[in-house]
N, C-alpha and C positions, 0 to 999 in steps of 0.2 A: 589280255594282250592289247596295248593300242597302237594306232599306226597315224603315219604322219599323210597327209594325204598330199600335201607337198614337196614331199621327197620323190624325186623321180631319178632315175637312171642315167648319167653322164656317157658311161660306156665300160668298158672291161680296159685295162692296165694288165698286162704280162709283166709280171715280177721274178726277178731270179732267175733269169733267163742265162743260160748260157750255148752261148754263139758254134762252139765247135761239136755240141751233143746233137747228135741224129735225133732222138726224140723228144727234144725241146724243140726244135723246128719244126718235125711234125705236126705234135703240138699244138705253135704256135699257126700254122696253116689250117690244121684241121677246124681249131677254136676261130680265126678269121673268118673260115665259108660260112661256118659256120654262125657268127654274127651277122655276117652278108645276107645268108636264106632268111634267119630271124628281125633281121630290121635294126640288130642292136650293135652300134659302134665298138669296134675292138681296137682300141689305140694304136698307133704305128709305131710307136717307139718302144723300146724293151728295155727293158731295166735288170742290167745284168746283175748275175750274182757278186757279190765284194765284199768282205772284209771289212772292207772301210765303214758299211752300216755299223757292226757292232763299235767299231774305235770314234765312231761320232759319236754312240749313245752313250759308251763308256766317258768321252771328253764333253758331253753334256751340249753338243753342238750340230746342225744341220748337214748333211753329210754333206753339203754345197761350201759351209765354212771351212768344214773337216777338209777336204780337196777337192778344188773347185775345179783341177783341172785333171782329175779322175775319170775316168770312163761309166760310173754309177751317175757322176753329181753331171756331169755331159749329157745324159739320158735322162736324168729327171727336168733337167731345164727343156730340152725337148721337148719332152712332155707337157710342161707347163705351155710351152711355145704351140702345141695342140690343142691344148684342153680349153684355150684362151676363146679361141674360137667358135667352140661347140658355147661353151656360156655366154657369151654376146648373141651368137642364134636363140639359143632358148628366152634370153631375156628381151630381146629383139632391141637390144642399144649398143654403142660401144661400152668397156669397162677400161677404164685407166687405171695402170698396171703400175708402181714403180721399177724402175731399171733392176733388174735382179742381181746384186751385188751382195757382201757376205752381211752388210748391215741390215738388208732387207728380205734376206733369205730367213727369217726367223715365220714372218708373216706364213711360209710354206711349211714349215716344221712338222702342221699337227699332220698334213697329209704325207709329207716326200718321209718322214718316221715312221711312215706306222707299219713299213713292208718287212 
């Protein structure tokens, strides 16, 4: 087994989340303090459950092309809008981003697909 000794940990992503189930939000609470006591970032944004993932994978396209003004592809930019941050700290510089639009949303694919 080998290991990357450069890979480190960004933080924990809630995926499939849905908003009106009692123990998704538990859950999502318990898994929070829980990153709190541990030291390990648990992202703020949720990434609801949708449909829309399979009909992007099926149409060969980023769920952000697939509907950009969907409540999944609305979460995942968030998300990015989070995680921007945490990698400028680690790196300790800014990173320039292009504007996130459906031309540019490919560049996110291998990650906002893989849930």
């Amino acid at each position: 087994r080998s290991s990357n000794p450069g890979l480190a940990l960004l933080g924990i992503v809630i995926t499939r989340y849905e908003t009106k189930n009692s123990t998704h939000k538990k859950f999502a609470s318990l898994l929070k303090n829980w990153g709190d006591k541990n030291k390990i970032k648990v992202f703020d944004s949720l990434i609801p459950i949708s449909t829309a993932i399979a009909g992007a994978r099926a149409a060969e396209k980023s769920v952000i092309d697939y509907g950009p003004g969907l409540p999944v592809s609305q979460a995942y930019r968030a998300l990015a809008e989070e995680i921007l941050p945490e990698i400028e700290n680690r790196l300790g510089r800014r990173v320039e981003v292009p504007e996130i639009t459906p031309s540019t949303t490919v560049v996110f694919d291998e990650v906002f697909m893989a849930d």
